[in-house]
Structure formats: structure tokens, C-alpha cells
C-alpha positions as CSV (number, residue, x, y, z in Angstrom):
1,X,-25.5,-19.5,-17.8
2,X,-22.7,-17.8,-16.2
3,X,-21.7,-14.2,-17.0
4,X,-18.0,-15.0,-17.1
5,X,-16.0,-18.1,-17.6
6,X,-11.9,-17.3,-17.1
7,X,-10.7,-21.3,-18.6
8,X,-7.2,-22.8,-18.8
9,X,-5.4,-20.5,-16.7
10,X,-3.4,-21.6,-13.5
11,X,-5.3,-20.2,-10.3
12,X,-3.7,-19.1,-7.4
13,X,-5.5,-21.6,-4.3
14,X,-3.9,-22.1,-1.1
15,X,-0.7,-20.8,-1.7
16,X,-0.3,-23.0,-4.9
17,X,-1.6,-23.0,-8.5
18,X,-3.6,-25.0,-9.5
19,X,-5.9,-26.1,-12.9
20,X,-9.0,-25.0,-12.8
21,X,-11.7,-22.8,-14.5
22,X,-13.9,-19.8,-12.8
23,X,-17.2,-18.8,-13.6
24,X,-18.5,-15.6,-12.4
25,X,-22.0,-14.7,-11.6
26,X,-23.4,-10.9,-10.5
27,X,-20.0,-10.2,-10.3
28,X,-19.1,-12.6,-7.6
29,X,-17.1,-15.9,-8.4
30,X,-19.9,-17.9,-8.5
31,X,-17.3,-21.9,-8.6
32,X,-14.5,-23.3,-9.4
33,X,-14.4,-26.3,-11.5
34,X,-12.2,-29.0,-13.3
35,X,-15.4,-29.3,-16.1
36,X,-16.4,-26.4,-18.7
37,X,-20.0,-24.6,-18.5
38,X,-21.7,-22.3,-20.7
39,X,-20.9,-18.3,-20.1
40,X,-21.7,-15.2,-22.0
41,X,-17.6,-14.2,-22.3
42,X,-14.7,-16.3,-21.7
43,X,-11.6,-15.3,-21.2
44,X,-9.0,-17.8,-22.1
45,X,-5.9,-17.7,-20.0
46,X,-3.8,-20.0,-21.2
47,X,-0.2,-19.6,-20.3
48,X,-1.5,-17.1,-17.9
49,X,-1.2,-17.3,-13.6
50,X,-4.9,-16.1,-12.1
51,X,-4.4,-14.5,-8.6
52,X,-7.1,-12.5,-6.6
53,X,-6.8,-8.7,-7.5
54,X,-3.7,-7.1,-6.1
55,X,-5.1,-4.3,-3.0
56,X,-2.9,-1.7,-2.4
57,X,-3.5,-1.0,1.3
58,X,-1.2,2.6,1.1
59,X,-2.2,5.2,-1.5
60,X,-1.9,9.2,-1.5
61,X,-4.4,10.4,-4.4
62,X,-5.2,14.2,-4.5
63,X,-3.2,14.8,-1.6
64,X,-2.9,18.5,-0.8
65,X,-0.5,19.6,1.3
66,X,-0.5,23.5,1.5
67,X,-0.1,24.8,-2.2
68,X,1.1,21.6,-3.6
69,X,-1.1,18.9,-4.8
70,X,-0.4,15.2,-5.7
71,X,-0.7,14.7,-9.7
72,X,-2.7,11.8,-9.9
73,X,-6.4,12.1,-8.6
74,X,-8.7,8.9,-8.0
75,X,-9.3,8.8,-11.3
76,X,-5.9,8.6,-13.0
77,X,-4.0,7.0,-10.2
78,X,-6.5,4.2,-10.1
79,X,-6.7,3.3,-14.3
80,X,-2.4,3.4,-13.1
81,X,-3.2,0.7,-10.5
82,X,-5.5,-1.0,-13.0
83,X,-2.5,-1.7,-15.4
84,X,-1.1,-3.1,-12.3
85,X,-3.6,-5.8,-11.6
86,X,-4.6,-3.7,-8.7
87,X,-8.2,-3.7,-7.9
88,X,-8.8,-2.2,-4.6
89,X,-6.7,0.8,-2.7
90,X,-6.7,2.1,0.6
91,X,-5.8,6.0,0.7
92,X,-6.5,8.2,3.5
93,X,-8.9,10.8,4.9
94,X,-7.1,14.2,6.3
95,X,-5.8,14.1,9.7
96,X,-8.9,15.0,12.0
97,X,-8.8,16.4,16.1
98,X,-12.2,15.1,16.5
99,X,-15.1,13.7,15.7
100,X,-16.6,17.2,13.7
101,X,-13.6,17.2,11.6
102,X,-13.7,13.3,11.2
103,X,-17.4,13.6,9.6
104,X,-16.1,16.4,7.6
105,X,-13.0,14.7,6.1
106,X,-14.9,12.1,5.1
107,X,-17.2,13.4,3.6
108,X,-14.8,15.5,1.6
109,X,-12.9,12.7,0.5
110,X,-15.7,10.3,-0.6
111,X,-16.8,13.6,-3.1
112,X,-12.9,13.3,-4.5
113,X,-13.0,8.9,-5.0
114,X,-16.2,9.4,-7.2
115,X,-14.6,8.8,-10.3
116,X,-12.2,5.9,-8.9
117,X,-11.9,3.4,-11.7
118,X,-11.6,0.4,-8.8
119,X,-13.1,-0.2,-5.4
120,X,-11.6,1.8,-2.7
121,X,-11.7,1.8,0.9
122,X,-10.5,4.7,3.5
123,X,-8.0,5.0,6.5
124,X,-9.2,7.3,9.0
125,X,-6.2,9.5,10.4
126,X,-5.7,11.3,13.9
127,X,-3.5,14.3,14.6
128,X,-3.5,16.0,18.2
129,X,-6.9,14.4,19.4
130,X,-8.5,17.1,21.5
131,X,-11.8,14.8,22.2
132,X,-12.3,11.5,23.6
133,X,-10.2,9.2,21.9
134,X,-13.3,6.0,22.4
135,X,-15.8,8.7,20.7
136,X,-13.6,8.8,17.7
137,X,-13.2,5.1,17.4
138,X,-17.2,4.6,18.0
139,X,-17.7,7.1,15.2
140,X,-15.0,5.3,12.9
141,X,-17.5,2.2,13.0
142,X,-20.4,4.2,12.1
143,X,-18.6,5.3,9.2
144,X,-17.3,1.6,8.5
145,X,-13.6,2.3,8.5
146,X,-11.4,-0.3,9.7
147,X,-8.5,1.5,10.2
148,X,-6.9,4.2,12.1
149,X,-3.7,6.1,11.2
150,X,-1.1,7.8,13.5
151,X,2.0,9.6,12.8
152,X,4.8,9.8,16.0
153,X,6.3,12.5,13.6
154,X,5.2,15.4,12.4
155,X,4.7,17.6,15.0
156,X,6.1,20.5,13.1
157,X,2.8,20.3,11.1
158,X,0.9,19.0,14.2
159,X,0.3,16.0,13.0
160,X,2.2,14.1,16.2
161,X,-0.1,11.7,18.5
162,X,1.8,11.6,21.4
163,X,2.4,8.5,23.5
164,X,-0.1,8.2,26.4
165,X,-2.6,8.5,23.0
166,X,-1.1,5.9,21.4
167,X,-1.6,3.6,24.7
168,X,-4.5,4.1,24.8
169,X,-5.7,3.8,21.0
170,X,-3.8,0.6,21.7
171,X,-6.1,-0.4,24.2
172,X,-9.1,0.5,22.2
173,X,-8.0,-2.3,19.5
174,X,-8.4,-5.0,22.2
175,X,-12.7,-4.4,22.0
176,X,-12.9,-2.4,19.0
177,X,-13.3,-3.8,15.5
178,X,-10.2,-1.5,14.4
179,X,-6.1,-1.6,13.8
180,X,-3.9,0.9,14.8
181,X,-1.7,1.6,11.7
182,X,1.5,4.5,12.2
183,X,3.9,6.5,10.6
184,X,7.0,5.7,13.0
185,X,10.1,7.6,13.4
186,X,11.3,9.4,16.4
187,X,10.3,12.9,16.3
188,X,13.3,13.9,18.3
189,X,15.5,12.4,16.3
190,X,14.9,14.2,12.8
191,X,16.7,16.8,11.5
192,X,14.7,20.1,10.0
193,X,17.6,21.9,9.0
194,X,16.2,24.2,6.0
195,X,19.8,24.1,4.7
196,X,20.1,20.9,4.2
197,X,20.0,19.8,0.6
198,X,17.6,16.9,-0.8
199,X,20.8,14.6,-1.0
200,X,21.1,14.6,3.0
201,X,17.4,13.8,3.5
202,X,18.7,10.2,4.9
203,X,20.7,11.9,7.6
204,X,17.5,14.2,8.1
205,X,15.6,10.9,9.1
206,X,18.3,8.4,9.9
207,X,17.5,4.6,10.3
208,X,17.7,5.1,14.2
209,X,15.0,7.4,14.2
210,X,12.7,4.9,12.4
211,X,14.1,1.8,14.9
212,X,13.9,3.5,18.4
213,X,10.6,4.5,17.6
214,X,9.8,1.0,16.3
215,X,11.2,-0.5,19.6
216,X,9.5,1.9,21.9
217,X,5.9,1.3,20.2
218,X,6.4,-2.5,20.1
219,X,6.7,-2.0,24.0
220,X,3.6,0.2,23.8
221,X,1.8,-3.3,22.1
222,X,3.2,-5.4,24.6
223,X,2.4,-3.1,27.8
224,X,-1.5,-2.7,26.3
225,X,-2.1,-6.4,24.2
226,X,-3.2,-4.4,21.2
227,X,-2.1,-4.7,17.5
228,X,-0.2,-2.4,16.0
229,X,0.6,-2.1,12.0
230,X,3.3,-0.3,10.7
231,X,3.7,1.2,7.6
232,X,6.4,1.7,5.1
233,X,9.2,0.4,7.2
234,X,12.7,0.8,5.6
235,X,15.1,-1.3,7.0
236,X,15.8,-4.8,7.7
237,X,17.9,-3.2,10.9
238,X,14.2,-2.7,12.4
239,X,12.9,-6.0,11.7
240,X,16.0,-7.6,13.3
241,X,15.7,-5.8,16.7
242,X,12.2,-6.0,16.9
243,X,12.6,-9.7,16.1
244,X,15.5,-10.2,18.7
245,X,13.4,-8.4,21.6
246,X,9.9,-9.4,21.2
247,X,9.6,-12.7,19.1
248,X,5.7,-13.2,19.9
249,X,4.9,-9.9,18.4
250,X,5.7,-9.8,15.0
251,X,3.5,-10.7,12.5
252,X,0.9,-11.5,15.4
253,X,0.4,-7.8,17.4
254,X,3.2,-6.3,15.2
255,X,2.6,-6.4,11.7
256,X,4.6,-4.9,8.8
257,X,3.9,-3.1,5.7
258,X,6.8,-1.8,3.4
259,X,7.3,-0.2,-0.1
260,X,8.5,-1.6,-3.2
261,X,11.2,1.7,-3.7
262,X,12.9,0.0,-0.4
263,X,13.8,-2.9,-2.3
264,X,14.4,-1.4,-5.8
265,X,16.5,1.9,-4.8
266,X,19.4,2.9,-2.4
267,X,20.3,6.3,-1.3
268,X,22.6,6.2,-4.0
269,X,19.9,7.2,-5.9
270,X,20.3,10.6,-4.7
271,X,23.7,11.6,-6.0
272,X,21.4,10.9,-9.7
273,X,21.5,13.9,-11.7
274,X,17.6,13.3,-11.2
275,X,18.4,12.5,-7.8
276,X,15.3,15.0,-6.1
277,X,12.9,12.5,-7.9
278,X,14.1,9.7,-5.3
279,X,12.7,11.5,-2.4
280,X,10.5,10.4,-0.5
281,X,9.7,9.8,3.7
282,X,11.0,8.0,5.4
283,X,13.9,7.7,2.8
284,X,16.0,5.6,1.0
285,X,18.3,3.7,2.6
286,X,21.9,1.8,2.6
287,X,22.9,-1.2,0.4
288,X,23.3,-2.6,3.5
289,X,20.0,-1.8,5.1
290,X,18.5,-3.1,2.2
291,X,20.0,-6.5,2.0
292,X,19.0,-6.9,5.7
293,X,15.3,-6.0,4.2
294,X,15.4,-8.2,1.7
295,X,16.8,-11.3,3.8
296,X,13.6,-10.3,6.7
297,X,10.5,-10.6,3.8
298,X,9.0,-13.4,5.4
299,X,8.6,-11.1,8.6
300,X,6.7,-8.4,6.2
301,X,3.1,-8.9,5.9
302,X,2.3,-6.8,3.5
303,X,3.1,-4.4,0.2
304,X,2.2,-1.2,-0.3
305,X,3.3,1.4,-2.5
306,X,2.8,4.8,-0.8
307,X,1.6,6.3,-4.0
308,X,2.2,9.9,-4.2
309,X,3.3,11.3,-7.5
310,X,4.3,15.2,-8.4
311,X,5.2,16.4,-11.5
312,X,9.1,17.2,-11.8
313,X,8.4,21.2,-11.7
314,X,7.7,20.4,-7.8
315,X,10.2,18.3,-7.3
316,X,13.2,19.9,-8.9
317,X,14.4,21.6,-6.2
318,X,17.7,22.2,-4.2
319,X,16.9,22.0,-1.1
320,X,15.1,19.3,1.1
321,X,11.8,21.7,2.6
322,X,11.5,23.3,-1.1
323,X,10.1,19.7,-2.2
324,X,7.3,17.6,-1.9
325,X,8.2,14.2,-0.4
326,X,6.4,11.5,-2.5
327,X,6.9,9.0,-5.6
328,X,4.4,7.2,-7.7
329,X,4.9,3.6,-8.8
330,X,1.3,1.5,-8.1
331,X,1.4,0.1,-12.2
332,X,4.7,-1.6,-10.9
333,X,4.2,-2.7,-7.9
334,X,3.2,-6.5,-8.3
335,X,5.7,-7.0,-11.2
336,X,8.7,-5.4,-9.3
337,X,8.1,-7.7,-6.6
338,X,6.8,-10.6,-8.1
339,X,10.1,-10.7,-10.2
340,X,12.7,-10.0,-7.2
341,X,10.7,-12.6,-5.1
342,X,8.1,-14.8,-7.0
343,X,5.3,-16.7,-5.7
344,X,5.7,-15.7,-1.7
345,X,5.2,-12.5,-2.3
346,X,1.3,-13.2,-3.8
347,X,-0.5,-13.1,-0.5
348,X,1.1,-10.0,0.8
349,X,-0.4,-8.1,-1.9
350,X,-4.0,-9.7,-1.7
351,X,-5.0,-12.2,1.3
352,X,-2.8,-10.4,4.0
353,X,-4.4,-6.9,3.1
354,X,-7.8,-8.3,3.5
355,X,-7.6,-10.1,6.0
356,X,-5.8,-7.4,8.2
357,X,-8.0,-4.0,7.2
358,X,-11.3,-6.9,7.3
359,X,-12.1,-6.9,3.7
360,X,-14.5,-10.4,3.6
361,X,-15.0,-10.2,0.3
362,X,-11.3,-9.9,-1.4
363,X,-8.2,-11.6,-1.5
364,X,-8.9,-15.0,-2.2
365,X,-10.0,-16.9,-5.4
366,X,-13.2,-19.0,-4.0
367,X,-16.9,-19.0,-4.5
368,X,-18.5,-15.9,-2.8
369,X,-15.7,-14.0,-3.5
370,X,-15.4,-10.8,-5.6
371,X,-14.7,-11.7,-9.2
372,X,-11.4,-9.6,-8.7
373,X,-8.5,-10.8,-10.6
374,X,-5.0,-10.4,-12.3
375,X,-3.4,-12.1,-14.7
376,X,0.2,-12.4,-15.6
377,X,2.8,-13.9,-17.5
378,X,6.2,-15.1,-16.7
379,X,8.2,-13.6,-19.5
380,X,11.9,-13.4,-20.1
381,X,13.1,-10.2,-18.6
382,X,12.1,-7.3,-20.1
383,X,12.1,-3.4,-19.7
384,X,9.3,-1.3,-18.3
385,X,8.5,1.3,-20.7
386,X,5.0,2.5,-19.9
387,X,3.4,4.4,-17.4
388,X,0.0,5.8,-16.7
389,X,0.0,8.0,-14.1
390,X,-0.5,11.5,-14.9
391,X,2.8,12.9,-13.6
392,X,5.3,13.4,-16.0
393,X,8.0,11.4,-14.3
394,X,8.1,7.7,-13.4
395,X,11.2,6.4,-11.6
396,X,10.8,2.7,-12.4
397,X,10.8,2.9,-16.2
398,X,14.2,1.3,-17.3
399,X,13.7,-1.4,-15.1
400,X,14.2,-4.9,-16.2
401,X,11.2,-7.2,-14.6
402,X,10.1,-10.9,-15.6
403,X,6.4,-11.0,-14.0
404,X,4.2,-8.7,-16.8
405,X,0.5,-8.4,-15.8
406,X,-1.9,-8.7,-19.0
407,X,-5.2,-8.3,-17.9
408,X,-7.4,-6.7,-14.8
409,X,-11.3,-7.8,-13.8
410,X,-13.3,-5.9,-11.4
411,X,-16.0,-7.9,-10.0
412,X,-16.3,-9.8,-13.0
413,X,-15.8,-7.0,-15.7
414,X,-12.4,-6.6,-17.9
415,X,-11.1,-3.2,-17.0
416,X,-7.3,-3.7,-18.6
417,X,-6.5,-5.8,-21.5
418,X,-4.3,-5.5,-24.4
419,X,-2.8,-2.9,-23.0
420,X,-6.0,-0.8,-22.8
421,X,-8.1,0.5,-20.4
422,X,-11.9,-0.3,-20.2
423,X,-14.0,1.8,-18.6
424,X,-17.4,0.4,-17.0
């Protein structure tokens, strides 16, 4: 007998749906079948689309920066994803020099993802390497993590890799079991001013920061024949160029990860009377620079949201470096884009992410797999009116969406349905 039968529903195969029942077994799907077989629980999902759990490759939970702290922790931002249909993140350890610090931020961060309602999975990150960069990869593998992130900005905070690193990390892709994933905007190019208020925080870090930048590294992949992933792009402007210039790169060494709040918001958001709750980095762009997003999605590989929620007593501020840059918005994530772009959008948020960060056992609905689903409904559009995060602002509720997600399973166990979370 199987511990899980999930009958009726139409299950997302190939990049089609298609009729078919799943049984689950130790957590794993155990086959797919046309015929009907005993199971301790069934789940009848009639009416209902079955897709492999949604992984968000890009969270912030308990971030600290300085004094300021992130609102949701692993545990509430993750029961938030759950309500999404997401069943796996991938958040980040603290920017390490070396290999000391790398042992030491891991550590630190595994103690905080203890109570993580969902499977997780960790980006190392590098700031101003002072040790060999092929001893920090080599320790990376010891510690299982598939990733590596970079920022070309930041060097206020010295966080800046600079680029002879960046060649070489580059390299180290070609015979290490690793991507190079980056931050990208020209450090030169952005404007500190501590007088600038929040609503010039797009001329603070203009589009032409983030597309030099983008330009030059794509060179950087093309010079070393390493892979190169870069996250939360903004603008379609970027894709274009990079397109025009170097055709065999994208989405084969130069792979792309944006943010639903790209596609949802302008920078018109900023003149809001709420306006300091749209601010994020990089920032919100033109009408313009978003309809040249939206017309490039085939050349994005995958979603993320950049999860990072404050409460509004951090963010209500006047001026651009009194705030903390960061929005939430995980719960929404799949249903935003689902509904602005339907069925193509399906393996950017599952099969791309594991394929790319080399998750074997997610992303796709076939035997062996993780019994990782969610479920949704095609509805007539309606208005998001729940959230739960644990900040006390949410700057997608209002919205009108059509894709509503109606139940979550981790590894064959219900964790969201009915509109309640259940713990395991």
C-alpha cells in the first residue's frame, strides 16, 4: 500500500499536463499511473494543476545587517513560502574572506534554518577573498554547497570581489562542481549621496550601472569559458545587449534570474504615499524598462523573489541610507507570475532551479523524485488579501491574480491546505 495517492488532478510532465495519478512512498513519488491503487490518504485534485514544488533559489531570512534585522526568520518566512507552493529555498551564508570565516558562517547559519518549515539549501558568499580563491571552492564541496555568490558592488561595506577574482572564480567553474552566481552593478557608477531621498534611489543605481556591468562580466565568461548566473536582473535593456553581443551565452554560460516586483511595480511606485515600502536593490525601474523585461522572459531562466521583509518602523524613512533595502513577497510569487504569464513560466520556478544549483532530487514530477508538490486552481481573477509573513506590511496585497495555489506537500506530507498550515 502506498502512503499517498494524489488522483484526478492534471500533472505537470514534460512541459504539458497530463491525466494521471501519483502515489508516494517514504516520501518519494514512488509512480505514476493511468490505474488507481490502494493508499493510506488520497488527496483528490480534481479541478486542480499538480506541478513539482515551487524552489525559490533567492531568499534573505534573518538577515542582519548592522542593527537592523529582516522580520521573517526561517521559520515564518518559510510557513509564508508554504502558502505559496514553495517547498525548497535557497538563502545565503554571510559574506566570508576565507575559509575560517566560511566554516564559521555556516555553521552559524545552519543553527538559524533549524526551525525551517521546508527543505532549504545554502549559497556560500565571498567578499574581499584574502586566501586562495581554489581552497575556498575545495572547502565549498566539503560543505556540499553548490553555489557561490559575488557582489561587483558593495565596496562601501567591503563586500566588492574585484575583477581579476571574478576571472578566476570563473575559471574554477570549468573543473569544479560549482556556479558563480553575482550581484551586478557597476560600483563606479552608483550614487551614495546621503542626501538623496528614497524616491531618487533609481538614479542612485541607474539601469546603466546594472548593463555595463552585465556587459563587462559576460566578457569575463567569454574570455575564461565559465558559467556565470545572475541574479535579480531588472531590465529588459540588459537582456537585449547581452543578447545582441554575445548570442551563444545566454541561457548557456549566462543564465538569468529576476524578481517578480520587476514585473509587478515601476518606479512610479515611489511617488506612493507608501512609496519607502517599494525599495529595494537594485531598484524599480521604467514602464519602459519593464515592457522590454517582459517581452525578453523566454531569455530568463529563472524566478526568484529576493525575500527580505522589514517591518514599516524601518522602512519609513526620508532618506535613502536611513532605510533598509528589502521587500517580502515569497506567498505570491508563483501566482503573480503564473497569472501575468501562464504555463511557461512553470519550469523557471522548479526544473530550471534544480537543475542549475544541482538539486537531483527536485523539480520534476517522476518516480524517484521528492514527493514535492503544488497545487492550484485557475480561478477568475481575484484579489490577494492574505499574507503570512511576519512583517507588518505586504506590498502585493490588492493585487488582482487568476492562478490561486490550494495546497503544499513536502516529501509526501500536506503542509498547507484549506488555508492552514500543518506542521510535521
Amino acid at each position: 500500500m502506498y502512503d499517498l495517492a494524489i488522483i484526478n488532478g492534471k500533472v505537470w510532465i514534460d512541459e504539458a499536463f497530463h491525466r494521471l495519478n501519483i502515489y508516494v512512498l517514504g516520501g518519494k513519488i514512488a509512480c505514476l499511473s493511468a490505474s488507481r491503487f490502494e493508499a493510506s490518504e488520497v488527496i483528490n485534485a480534481t479541478n486542480e494543476y499538480v506541478i513539482p514544488g515551487i524552489i525559490d533559489p533567492h531568499v534573505h531570512f534573518a538577515l542582519g545587517t548592522g542593527e537592523r534585522r529582516s522580520k521573517d526568520d526561517f521559520l515564518s518566512g518559510s510557513i509564508a513560502a508554504a502558502f505559496g507552493g514553495v517547498t525548497t529555498i535557497i538563502d545565503f551564508l554571510d559574506p566570508s574572506r576565507n575559509v575560517d570565516e566560511l566554516n564559521q558562517n555556516y555553521l552559524k547559519r545552519c543553527n538559524e534554518a533549524k526551525e525551517c518549515a521546508i527543505d532549504y539549501q545554502f549559497h556560500a558568499t565571498l567578499r574581499e577573498p584574502n586566501q586562495s580563491l581554489e581552497d575556498f571552492v575545495f572547502r565549498m564541496e566539503q560543505l556540499h554547497l553548490k553555489s557561490l555568490k559575488i557582489f561587483t558592488t558593495y565596496s562601501d561595506s567591503h563586500r566588492r570581489t574585484d575583477d581579476d577574482a571574478i576571472k578566476t572564480l570563473l575559471k574554477l567553474t570549468t573543473y569544479h562542481p560549482f556556479i558563480l552566481i553575482g550581484h551586478v552593478e557597476n560600483d563606479q557608477l552608483i550614487d551614495l549621496n546621503p542626501d538623496y531621498p528614497f524616491q531618487l534611489l533609481p538614479l542612485s543605481r541607474p539601469v546603466i550601472a546594472e548593463t555595463e556591468e552585465a556587459m563587462k562580466i559576460a566578457g569575463f565568461v567569454k574570455e575564461t569559458g565559465g558559467t556565470f548566473y545572475m541574479v535579480h536582473l531588472t531590465s529588459g535593456e540588459t537582456i537585449e545587449k547581452i543578447k545582441a553581443k554575445y548570442p551563444d551565452l545566454i541561457n548557456q554560460k549566462f543564465l538569468i534570474e529576476s524578481c517578480p516586483h520587476y514585473f509587478v511595480f515601476t518606479e512610479d511606485a515611489l511617488s506612493k504615499s507608501d512609496g519607502y515600502l517599494y525599495t529595494m536593490a537594485p531598484p524599480l525601474r521604467t514602464k519602459n524598462d519593464q515592457l522590454k523585461l517582459k517581452n525578453n522572459i523566454d531569455y530568463i531562466n529563472t524566478i526568484g523573489t529576493d525575500h527580505c521583509s522589514y517591518d514599516i518602523t524601518l522602512k519609513h524613512k526620508t532618506l535613502l541610507n536611513q532605510m533598509p533595502l528589502g521587500i517580502g513577497g515569497i506567498e505570491h510569487s508563483f501566482s503573480i507570475m503564473h497569472s501575468m504569464f501562464g504555463d511557461k513560466i512553470i519550469d523557471k520556478m522548479t526544473k530550471n532551479v534544480a537543475s542549475i544549483y544541482q538539486l537531483p532530487t527536485k523539480g520534476l514530477i517522476k518516480a524517484g523524485m521528492d514527493a514535492d508538490f503544488c497545487f492550484y486552481e485557475m480561478t477568475p481573477p481575484f484579489t490577494i488579501r492574505d499574507s503570512h509573513s511576519a512583517a507588518d506590511n505586504d506590498i502585493y496585497l490588492g493585487m488582482r491574480v487568476t492562478t490561486k495555489v490550494v495546497r503544499t506537500v513536502l516529501r509526501g506530507k500536506i503542509i498547507v491546505q484549506n488555508s492552514r498550515f500543518i506542521p510535521h
